[in-house]
C-alpha positions as CSV (number, residue, x, y, z in Angstrom):
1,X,89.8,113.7,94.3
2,X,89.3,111.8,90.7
3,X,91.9,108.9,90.0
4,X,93.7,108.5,86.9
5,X,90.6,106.2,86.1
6,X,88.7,109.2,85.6
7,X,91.3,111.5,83.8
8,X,90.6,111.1,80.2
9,X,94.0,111.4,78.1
10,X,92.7,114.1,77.0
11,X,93.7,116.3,79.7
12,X,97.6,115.6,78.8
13,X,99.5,118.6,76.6
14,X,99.3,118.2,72.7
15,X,96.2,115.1,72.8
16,X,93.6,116.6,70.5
17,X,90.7,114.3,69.3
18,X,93.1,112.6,66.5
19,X,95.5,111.5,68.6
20,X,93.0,110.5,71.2
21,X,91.3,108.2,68.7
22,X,94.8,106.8,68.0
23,X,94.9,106.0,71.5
24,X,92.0,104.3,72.0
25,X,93.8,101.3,69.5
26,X,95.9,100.7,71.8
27,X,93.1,100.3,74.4
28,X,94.4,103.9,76.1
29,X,91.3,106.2,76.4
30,X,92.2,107.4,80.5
31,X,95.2,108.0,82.6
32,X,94.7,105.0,83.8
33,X,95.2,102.9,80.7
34,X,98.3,104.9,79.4
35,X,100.0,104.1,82.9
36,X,99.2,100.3,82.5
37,X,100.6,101.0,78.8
38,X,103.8,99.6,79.7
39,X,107.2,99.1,78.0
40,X,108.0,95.6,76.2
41,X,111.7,96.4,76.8
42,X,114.4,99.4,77.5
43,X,117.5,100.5,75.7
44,X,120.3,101.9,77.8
45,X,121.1,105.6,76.7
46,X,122.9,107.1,79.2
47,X,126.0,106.9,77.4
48,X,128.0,108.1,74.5
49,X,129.7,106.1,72.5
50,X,132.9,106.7,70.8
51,X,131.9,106.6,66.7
52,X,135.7,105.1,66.2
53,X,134.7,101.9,68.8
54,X,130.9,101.2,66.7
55,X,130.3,98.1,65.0
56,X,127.9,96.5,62.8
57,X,125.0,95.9,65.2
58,X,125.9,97.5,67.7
59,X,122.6,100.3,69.0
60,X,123.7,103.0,71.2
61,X,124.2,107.0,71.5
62,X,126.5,108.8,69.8
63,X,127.1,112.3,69.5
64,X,128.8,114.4,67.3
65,X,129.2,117.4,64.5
66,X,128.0,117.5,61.3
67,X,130.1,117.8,58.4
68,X,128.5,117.2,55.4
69,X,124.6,117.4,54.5
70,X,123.6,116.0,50.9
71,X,121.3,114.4,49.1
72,X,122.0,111.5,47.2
73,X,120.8,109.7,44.5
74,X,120.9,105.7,44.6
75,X,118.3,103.7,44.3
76,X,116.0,105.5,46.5
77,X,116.5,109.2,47.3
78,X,118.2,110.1,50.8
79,X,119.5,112.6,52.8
80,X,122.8,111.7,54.2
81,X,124.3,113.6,57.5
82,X,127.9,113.2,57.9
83,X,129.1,113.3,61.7
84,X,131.8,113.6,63.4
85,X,133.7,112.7,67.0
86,X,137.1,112.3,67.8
87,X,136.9,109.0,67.2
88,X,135.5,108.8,63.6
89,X,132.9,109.3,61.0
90,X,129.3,108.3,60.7
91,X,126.8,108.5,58.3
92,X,122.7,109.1,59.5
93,X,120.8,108.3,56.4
94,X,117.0,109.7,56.3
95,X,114.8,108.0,53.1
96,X,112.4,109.8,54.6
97,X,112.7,113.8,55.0
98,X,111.8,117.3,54.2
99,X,113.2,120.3,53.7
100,X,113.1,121.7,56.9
101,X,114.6,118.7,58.4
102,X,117.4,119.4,56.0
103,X,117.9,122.7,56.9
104,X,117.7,121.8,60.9
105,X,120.9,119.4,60.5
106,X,122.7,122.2,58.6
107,X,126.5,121.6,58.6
108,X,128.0,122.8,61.9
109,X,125.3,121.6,64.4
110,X,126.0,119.2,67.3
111,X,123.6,115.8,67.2
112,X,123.1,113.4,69.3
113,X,121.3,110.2,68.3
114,X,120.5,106.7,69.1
115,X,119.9,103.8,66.8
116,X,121.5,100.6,65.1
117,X,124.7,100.7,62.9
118,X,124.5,99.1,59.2
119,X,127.0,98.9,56.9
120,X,126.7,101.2,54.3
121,X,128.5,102.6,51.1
122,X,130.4,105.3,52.8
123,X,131.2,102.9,56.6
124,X,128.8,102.7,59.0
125,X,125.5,104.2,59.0
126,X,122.2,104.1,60.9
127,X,119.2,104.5,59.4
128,X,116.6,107.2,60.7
129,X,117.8,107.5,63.9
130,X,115.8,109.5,67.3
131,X,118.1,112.8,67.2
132,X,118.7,115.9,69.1
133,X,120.2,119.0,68.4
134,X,122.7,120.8,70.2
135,X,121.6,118.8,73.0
136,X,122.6,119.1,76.9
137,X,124.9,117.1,79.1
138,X,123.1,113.1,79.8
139,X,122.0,112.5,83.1
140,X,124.2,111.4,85.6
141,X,124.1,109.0,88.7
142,X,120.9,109.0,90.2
143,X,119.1,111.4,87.4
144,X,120.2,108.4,84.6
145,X,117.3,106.5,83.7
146,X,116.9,103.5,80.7
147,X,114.6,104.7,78.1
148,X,111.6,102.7,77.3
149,X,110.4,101.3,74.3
150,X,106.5,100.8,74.2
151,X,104.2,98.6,71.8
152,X,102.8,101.3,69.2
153,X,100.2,101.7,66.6
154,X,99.9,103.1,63.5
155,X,100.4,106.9,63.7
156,X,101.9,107.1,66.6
157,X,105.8,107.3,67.2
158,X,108.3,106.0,70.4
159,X,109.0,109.8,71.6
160,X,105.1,110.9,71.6
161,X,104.0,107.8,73.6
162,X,107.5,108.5,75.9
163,X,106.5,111.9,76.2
164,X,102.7,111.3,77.2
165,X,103.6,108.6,79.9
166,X,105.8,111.0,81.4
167,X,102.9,113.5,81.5
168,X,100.4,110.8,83.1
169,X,103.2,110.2,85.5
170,X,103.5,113.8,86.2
171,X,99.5,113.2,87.9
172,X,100.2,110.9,90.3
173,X,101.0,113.1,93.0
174,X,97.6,114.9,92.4
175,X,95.7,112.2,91.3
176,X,97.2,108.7,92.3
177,X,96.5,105.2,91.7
178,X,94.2,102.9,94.2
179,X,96.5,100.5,96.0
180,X,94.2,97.8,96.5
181,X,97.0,95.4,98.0
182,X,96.6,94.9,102.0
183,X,100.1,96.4,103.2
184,X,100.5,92.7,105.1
185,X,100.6,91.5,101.6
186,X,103.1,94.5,100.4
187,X,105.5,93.9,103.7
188,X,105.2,89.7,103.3
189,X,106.0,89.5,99.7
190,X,108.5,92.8,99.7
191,X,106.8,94.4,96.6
192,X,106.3,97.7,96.2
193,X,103.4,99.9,96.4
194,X,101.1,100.5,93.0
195,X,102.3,104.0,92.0
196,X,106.0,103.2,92.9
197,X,105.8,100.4,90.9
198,X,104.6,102.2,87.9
199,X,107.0,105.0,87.7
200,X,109.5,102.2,88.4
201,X,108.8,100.4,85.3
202,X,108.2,103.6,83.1
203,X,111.3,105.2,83.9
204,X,113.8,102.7,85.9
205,X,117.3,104.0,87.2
206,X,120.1,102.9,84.9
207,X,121.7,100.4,87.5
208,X,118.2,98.4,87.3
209,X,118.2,94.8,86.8
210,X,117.9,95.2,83.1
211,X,117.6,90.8,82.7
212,X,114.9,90.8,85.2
213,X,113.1,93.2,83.6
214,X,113.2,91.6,80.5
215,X,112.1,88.3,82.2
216,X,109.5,89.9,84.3
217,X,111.3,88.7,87.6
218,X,111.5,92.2,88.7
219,X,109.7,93.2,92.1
220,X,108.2,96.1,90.1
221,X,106.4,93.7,87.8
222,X,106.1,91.6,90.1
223,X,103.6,93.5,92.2
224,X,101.4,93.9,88.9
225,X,101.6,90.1,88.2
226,X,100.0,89.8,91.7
227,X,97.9,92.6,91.3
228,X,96.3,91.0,88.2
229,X,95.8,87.6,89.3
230,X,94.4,88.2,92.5
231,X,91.5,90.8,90.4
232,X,90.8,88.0,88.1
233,X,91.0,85.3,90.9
234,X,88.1,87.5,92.8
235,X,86.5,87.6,89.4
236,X,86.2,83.8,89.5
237,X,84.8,84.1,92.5
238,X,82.4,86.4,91.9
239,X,81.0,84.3,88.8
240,X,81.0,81.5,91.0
241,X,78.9,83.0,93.7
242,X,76.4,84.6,90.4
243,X,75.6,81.1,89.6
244,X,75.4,79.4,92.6
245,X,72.6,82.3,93.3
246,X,70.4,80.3,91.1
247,X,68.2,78.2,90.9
248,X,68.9,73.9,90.1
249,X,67.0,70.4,90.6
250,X,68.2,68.5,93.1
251,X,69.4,65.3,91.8
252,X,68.8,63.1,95.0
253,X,69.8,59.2,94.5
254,X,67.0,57.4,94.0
255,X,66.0,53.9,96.2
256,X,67.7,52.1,92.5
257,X,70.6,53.3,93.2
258,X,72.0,52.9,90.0
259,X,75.2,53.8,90.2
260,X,75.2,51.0,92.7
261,X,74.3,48.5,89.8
262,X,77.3,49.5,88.0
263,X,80.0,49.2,90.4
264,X,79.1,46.5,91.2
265,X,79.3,45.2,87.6
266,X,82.4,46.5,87.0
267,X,85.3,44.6,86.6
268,X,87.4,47.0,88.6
269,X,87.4,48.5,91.7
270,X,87.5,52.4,92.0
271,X,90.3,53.7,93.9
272,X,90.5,55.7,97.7
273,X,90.4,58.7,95.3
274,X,87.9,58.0,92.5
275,X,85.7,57.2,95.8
276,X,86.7,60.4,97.7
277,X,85.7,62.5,93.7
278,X,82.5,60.4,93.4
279,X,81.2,61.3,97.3
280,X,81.9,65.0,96.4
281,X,79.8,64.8,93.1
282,X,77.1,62.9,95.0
283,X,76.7,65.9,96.9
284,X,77.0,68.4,95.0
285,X,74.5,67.1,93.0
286,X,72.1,66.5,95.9
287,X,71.9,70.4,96.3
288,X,69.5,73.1,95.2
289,X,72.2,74.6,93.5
290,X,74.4,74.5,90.1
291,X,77.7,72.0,90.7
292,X,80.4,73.9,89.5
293,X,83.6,71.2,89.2
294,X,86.4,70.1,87.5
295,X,87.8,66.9,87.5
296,X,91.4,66.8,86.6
297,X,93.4,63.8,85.7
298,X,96.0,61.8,83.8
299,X,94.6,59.7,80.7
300,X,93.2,56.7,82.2
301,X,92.5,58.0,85.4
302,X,89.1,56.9,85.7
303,X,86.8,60.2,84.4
304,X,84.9,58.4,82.0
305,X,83.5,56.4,85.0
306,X,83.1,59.1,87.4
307,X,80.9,60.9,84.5
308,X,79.2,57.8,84.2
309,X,78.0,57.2,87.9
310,X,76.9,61.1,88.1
311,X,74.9,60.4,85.0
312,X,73.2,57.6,86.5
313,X,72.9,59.7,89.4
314,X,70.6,62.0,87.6
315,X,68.9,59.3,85.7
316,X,68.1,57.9,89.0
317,X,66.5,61.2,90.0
318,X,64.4,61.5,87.5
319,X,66.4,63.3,84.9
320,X,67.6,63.0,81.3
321,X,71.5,63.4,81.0
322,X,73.7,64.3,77.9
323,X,77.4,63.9,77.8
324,X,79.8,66.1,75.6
325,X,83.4,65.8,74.3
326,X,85.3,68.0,72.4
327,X,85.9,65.1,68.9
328,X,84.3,62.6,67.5
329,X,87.1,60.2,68.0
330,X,85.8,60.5,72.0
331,X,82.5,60.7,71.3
332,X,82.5,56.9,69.7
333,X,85.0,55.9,72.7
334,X,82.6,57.0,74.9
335,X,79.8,55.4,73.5
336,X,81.7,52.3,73.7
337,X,82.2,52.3,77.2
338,X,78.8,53.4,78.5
339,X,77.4,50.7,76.0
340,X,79.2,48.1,77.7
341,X,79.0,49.4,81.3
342,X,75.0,50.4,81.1
């Protein structure tokens, strides 16, 4: 049975080849993709607001009658909706409309709609609100869900991308997601399994832990944190064991010993743990293979000598070396020191 992987979004209700190539700009060309398409944040509608208790800043549902449906002329031409609660007026300004949109919120017609109250001329007002006419009773209890809010492009609105993620989630009893997580991992870490954890965070239940969502603390997005660091931990890996397949000199001390010479001209003594790094390079270097390290320290740590006695390691073999830093401020320090220690 094919995965969401191999379901292109085409498959989904109303995706012709325009909207498909808007999609793909948003990196969404499979099921797949639009399920890993997740929200950035959620807005709580799955309650009404009483107009009368709104104020400036405030975003939330209301729902009402309309009373009044004009166009006005200010500055810039509008349509202004009237409505009406038992609580009070509000005004739903459109800069933006046609005529059938005009005739849809004809006086008398119930609206509900969700967005951000402004002041305005005539009270409060929200601009271009989502709306929905005549609409049903909300969800209740269990059935009451936040409504997500997903990063967009160009073309493409928050209900059509809503409205095709609810479709790919629709798949995933036919054609679910690969849980690639061990269930000892699932059970030690208490996270949830892949395609629970996807309709989780497309659709979570109203009582959800809204500030660790926002944070990324929850166990949902949790799971996908893990999921994601262990595939490009195993991609490290994987690199690592692609170059170590190849081919290398090895750089084997020679009877000089160079780096010898200069600790013993030093006017310093390496530490327990310079020694302990400078065995491991030794090593390394003594191998038919690529070294793949990195040496990790404070500022005057002792690098620039480490790098220095696996240069004259290679010397000693036989071997020309070339050191790198990222400015020419280090370059010259550099030069410096190997001047005087050389």
């Amino acid at each position: 049975m094919p995965g969401p992987e191999d379901l292109e979004v085409s498959v989904l209700k109303g995706v012709g080849a325009s909207l498909a190539q808007r999609l793909e700009k948003l990196g969404i060309v499979t099921l797949q993709d639009l399920l890993f398409h997740l929200p950035h944040r959620y807005e709580d509608r799955t309650r009404v607001l009483p107009i009368g208790r709104l104020h400036v800043g405030d975003s939330g549902v209301v729902e009402g009658e309309v009373v009044a449906n004009d166009v006005v002329q200010g500055r810039r031409r509008s349509l202004q909706i009237t409505l009406r609660d038992d609580s009070g007026f509000l005004v739903l300004r459109f800069f933006h409309f046609s005529a059938a949109q005009r005739s849809q919120l004809e006086v008398g017609n119930r609206l509900r709609c969700y967005g951000e109250v402004r002041p305005g001329r005539a009270g409060l007002e929200i601009y271009h609100p989502e709306y929905k006419l005549n609409p049903g009773p909300l969800p209740t209890g269990s059935d009451a869900r936040l409504t997500p809010v997903y990063p967009l492009t160009e073309g493409i609105q928050q209900p059509r991308i809503r409205g095709l993620c609810e479709q790919a989630l629709g798949f995933l009893g036919r054609h679910p997601l690969q849980e690639w997580l061990p269930d000892s991992i699932l059970s030690d870490y208490q996270l949830p399994e892949i395609n629970t954890a996807v309709r989780l965070l497309h659709a979570p239940p109203a009582d959800a832990d809204t500030l660790a969502l926002m944070e990324s603390r929850h166990p949902a997005q949790q799971r996908l944190i893990m999921e994601e660091l262990l595939a490009h931990h195993l991609s490290l890996l994987k690199l690592r064991a692609q170059v170590q397949s190849w081919q290398a000199i090895p750089l084997l001390p020679g009877a000089q010993r160079l780096d010898h010479q200069l600790l013993e001209a030093l006017p310093f003594r390496l530490t327990g743990a310079q020694q302990r790094v400078c065995r491991e390079i030794r090593q390394d270097l003594s191998q038919p293979v690529p070294m793949l390290r990195l040496v990790q320290g404070d500022v005057g740590s002792g690098k620039t000598v480490i790098a220095a006695l696996a240069a004259l390691q290679a010397i000693g073999a036989g071997s020309q070396v070339a050191l790198m830093a990222p400015t020419e401020i280090l370059a010259e320090q550099h030069y410096l020191n190997f001047r005087e220690w050389l």
